[in-house]
C-alpha positions in Angstrom: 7.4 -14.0 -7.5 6.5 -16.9 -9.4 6.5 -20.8 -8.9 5.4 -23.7 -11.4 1.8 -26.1 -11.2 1.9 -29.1 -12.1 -0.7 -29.4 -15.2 -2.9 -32.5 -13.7 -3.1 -30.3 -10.8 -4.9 -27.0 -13.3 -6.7 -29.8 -15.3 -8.4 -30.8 -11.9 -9.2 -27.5 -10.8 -11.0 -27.1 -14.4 -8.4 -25.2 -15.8 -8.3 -22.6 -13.6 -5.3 -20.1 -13.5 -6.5 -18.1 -10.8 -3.2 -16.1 -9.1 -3.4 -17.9 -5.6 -4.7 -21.4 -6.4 -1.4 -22.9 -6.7 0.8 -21.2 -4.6 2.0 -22.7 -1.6 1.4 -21.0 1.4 4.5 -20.3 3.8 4.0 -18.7 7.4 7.0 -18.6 9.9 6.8 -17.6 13.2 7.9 -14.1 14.2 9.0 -13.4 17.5 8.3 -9.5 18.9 9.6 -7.9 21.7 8.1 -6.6 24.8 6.1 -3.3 23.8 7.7 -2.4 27.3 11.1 -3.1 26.2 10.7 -1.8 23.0 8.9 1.5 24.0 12.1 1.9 26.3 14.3 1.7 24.0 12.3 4.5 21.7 12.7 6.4 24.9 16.7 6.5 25.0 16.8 7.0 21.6 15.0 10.3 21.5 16.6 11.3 24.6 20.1 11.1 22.9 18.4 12.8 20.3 17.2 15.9 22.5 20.6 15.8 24.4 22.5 16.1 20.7 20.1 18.7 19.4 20.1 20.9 22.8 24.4 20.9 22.2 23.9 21.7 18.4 21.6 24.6 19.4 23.8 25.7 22.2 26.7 25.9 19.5 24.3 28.0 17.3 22.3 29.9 19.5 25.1 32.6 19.0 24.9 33.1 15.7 21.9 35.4 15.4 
């Protein structure tokens, strides 16, 4: 990352090139889901992963 100072604006902050002085700082809004909603979705996702991995260990059970 890098971005440019203007120099009257490092000559009036004594010279300083300290890493954050000049940057500008940039926040957006974030938007986040229900934890509900979100925790439910976790929740179908491993059990699809449990139903997939019972079938693959039905197929391979027999292969002892």
């Amino acid at each position: 990352n890098s971005y440019h100072a203007p120099i009257d604006k490092i000559k009036a902050n004594d010279w300083s090139l300290a890493a954050g002085r000049y940057k500008p700082v940039v926040t957006q809004a974030v938007h986040h889901e229900a934890p509900k909603k979100i925790l439910g979705e976790i929740l179908e996702i491993e059990g699809e992963i449990t139903k997939r991995a019972r079938a693959l260990l039905s197929q391979i059970g027999d292969l002892k």
